[in-house]
C-alpha atoms as one frame of an Amber mdcrd trajectory, in Angstrom:
protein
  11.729  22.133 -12.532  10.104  19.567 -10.545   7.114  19.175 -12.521   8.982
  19.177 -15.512  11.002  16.026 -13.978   7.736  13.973 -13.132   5.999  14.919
 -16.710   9.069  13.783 -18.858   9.254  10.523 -16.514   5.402  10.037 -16.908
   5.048  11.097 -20.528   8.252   8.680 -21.392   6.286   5.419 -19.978   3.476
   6.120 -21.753   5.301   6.459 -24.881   6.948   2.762 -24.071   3.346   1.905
 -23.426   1.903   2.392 -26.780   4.501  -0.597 -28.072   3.717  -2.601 -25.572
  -0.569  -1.565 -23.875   0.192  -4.209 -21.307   2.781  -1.753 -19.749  -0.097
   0.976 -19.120  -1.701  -1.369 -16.024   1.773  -0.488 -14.937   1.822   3.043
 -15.221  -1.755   2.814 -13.371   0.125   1.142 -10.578   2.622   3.908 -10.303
  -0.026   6.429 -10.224  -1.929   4.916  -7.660   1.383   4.374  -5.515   3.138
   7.142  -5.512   0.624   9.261  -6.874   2.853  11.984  -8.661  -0.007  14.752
  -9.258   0.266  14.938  -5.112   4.077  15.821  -5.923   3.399  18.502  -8.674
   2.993  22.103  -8.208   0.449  22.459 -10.882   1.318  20.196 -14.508  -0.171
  16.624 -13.155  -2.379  18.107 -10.321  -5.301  19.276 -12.482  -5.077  16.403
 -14.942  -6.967  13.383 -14.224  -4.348  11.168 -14.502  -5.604   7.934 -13.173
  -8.938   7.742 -15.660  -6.417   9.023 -18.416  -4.121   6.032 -17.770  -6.828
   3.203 -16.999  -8.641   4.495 -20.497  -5.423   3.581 -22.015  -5.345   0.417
 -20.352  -8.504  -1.243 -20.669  -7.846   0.309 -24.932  -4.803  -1.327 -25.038
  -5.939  -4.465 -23.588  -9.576  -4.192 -25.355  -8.305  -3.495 -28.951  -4.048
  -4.653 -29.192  -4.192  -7.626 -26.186  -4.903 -11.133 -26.909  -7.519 -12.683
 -25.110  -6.740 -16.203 -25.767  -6.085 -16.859 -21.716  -8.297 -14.364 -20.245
 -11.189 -15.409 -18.158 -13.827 -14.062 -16.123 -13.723 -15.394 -12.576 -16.116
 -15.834  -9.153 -13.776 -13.478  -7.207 -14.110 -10.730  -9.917 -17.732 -11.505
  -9.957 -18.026 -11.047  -5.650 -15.620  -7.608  -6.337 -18.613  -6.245  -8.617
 -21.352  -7.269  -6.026 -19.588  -5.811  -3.841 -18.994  -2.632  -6.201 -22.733
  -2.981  -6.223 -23.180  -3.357  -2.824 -20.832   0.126  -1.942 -23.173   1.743
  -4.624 -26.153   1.187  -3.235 -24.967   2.070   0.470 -23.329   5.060  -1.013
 -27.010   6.423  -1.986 -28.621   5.511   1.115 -25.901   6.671   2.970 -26.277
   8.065   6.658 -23.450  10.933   6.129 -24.159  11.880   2.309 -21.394  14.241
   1.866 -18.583  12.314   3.449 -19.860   8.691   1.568 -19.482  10.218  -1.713
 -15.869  11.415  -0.709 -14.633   8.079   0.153 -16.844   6.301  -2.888 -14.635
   8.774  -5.526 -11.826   6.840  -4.874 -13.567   3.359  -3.788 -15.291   2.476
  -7.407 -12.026   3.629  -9.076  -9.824   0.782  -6.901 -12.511  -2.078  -7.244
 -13.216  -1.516 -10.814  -9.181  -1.586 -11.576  -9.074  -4.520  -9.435 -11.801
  -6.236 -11.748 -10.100  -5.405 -14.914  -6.517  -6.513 -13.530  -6.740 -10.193
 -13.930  -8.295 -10.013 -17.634  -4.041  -8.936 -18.244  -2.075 -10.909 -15.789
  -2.420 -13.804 -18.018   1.522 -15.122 -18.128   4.072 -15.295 -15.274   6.257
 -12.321 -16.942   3.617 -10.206 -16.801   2.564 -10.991 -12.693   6.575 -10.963
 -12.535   6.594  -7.435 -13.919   4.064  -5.931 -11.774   5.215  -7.048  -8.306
   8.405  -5.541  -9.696   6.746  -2.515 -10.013   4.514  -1.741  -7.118   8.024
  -2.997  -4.963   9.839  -0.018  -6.670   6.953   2.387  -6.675   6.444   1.891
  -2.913  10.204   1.849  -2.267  10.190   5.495  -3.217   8.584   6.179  -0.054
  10.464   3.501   1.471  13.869   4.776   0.677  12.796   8.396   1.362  11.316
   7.471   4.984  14.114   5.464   5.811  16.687   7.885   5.030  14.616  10.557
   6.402  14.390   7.898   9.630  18.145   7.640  10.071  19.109  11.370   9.945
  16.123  12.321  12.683  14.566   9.077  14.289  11.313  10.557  12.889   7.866
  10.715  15.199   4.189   9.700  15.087   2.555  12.216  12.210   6.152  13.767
  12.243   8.164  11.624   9.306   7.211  13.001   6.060   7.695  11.004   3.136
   7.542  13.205  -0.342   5.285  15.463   0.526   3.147  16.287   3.325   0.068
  14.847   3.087  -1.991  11.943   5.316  -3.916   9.755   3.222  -3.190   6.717
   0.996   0.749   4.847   1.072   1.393   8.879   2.804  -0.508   7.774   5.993
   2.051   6.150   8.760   0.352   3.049   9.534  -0.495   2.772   6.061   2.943
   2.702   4.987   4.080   1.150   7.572   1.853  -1.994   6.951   3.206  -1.831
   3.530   6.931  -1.723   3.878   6.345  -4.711   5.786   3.835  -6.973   3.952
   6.594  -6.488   0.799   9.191  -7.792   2.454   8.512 -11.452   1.172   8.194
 -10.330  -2.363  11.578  -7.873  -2.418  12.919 -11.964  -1.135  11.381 -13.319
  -4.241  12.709 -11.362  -6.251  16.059 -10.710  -5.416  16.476 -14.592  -5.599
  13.865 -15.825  -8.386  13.442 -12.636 -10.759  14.128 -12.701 -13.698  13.474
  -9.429 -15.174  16.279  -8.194 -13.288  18.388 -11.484 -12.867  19.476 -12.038
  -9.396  23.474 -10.860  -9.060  25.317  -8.845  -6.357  23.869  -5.526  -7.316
  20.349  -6.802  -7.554  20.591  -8.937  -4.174  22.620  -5.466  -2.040  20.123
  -3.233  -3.313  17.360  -5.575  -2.060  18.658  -6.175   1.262  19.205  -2.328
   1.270  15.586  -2.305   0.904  14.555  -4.687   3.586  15.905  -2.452   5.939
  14.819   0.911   4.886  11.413  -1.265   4.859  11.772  -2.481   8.406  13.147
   1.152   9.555   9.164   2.688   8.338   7.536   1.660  11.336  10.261   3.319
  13.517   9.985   6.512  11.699   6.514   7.001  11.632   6.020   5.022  15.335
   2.909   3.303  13.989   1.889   0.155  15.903   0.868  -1.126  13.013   4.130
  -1.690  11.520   5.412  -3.290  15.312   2.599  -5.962  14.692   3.030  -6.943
  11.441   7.276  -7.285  11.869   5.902  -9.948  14.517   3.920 -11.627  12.641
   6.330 -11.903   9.213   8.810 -13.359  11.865   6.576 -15.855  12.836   5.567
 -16.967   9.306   9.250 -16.947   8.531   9.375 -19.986  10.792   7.582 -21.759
   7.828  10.543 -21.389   5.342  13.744 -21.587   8.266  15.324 -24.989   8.618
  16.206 -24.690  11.934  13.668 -22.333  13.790  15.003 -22.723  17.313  17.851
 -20.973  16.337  16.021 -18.666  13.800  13.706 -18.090  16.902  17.111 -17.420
  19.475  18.834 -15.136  16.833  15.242 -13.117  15.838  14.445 -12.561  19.731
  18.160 -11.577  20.417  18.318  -9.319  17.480  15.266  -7.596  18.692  16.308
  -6.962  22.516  19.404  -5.530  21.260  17.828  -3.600  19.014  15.750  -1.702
  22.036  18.899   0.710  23.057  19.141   2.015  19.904  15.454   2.893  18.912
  14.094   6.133  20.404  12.573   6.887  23.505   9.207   8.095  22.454   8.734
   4.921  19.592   9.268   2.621  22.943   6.923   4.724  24.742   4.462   4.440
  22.019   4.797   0.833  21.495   3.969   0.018  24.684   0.302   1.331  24.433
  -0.416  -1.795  22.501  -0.863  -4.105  26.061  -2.453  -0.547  27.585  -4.332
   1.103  24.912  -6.709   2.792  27.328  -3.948   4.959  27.832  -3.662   5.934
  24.602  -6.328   8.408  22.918  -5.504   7.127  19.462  -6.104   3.346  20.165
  -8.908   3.491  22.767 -11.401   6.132  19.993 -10.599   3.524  17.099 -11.613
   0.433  19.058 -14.736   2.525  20.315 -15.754   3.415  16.794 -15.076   0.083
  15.985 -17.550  -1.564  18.711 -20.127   1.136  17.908 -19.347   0.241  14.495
 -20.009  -3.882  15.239 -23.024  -2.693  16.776 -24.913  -0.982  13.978 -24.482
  -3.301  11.158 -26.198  -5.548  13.646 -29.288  -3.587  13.767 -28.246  -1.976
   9.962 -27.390  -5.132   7.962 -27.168  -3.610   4.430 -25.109  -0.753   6.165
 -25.109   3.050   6.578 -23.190   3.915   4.055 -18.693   5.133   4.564 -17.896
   7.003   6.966 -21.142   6.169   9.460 -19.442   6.208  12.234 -19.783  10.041
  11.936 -23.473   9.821  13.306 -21.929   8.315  16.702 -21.951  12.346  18.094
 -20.747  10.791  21.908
């Protein structure tokens, strides 16, 4: 029953799509987000879905788009160096088996990310897909918040819609995201105009924001901690009076401490002491060893070097 929920939903925006090809970027986008062939039992997980969809897109945009405003520019140009530059590493690559991994999904992202700006060529259409990726991602968001509330969730504990540890499913991946999107939920609760900002639009945002800022508690990620500091910070930019923005945000915070569990404090605190903590003290050593042979490797190793380090 499932399965049959996500293939009518899926097989419903492509039909939409065919009026309008611009729409099939956005069904990429939901793909890549929520990625609903993780969710099926077995309709959408032996379908390529994501090559399906981008064929349809770069179609739709190739033979039924206009072109008038479309232009090819430097930063597209440094993504496909850089495409070239993962391809060549990729070949040469110290851990074969585990580079190719990582490059199945790497060429897909950066060629998407070339052909992306070729269709955001009006303000509607940059409108429509923040609109998008904010409600693909706050179908995690929603679910991990709620899921946060009932049972205070845990580090690799809180699952989102199904159990599984890679992509917008990893904590501190998530976590980073729920985060970095709180500006744009802002934007466009006030300034949308797809959905025009009234009470309904502006609850269900602020609804958002703190199912959002509830991510990092449920999957205790330190990640999340760091970036809620630093959006307060850059809120200072956009507050009229920021002593009292900066009394009310530190005051909010302290009281918040009683009410957060014991083991996301505990967890927290290995940021100032991360020797203590297993997690943080093998990532910055991989990352040092990391620093250190690019110095002596300058065109690389290849993903996934690090695996050479055997000590």
């Amino acid at each position: 029953m499932r399965d049959l929920v996500f293939v009518g939903y899926l097989v419903a925006l492509l039909f939409i799509a065919f009026k309008r090809p611009f729409l099939f970027t956005l069904v990429y986008a939901y793909i890549d987000i929520v990625a609903p062939q993780r969710l099926s039992y077995f309709m959408l997980n032996s379908v390529p879905l994501s090559l399906i969809v981008f064929a349809l897109a770069f179609l739709g945009y190739m033979f039924a788009d206009n072109k008038q405003d479309s232009r090819f520019s430097i930063r597209q140009a440094m993504m496909l160096l850089l495409l070239a530059y993962c391809g060549y590493t990729t070949i040469q690559a110290e851990v074969p088996d585990a580079a190719l991994e990582k490059w199945g999904w790497v060429w897909k992202a950066l060629i998407f990310a070339i052909f992306l700006p070729l269709t955001l060529k009006t303000k509607l259409r940059l409108e429509a897909l923040a609109l998008f990726m904010v409600l693909c991602a706050g179908t995690l968001i929603i679910t991990g918040g709620i899921k946060t509330l009932a049972s205070g969730g845990g580090y690799g504990v809180l699952v989102l819609l199904v159990d599984n540890n890679s992509g917008l499913y990893e904590g501190s991946i998530i976590s980073t995201v729920a985060i970095c999107i709180i500006p744009l939920i802002l934007w466009l609760a006030n300034h949308g105009t797809i959905f025009p900002p009234d009470w309904r639009v502006k609850i269900f945002s602020y609804a958002l924001v703190l199912a959002a800022l509830l991510i990092p508690i449920g999957t205790q990620a330190r990640t999340g901690l760091v970036c809620i500091g630093v959006w307060v910070v850059l809120q200072l930019r956009f507050v009229r009076y920021r002593l009292l923005y900066g009394g009310v945000a530190v005051a909010l915070g302290l009281m918040s401490i009683p009410f957060l569990p014991q083991s996301f404090t505990d967890r927290m605190a290995t940021i100032e002491n991360y020797e203590a903590d297993q997690s943080a003290s093998t990532r910055i050593a991989v990352w040092q060893w990391t620093l250190d042979y690019v110095k002596q490797n300058p065109f690389g190793g290849g993903f996934d070097v690090y695996r050479i380090n055997k000590l």
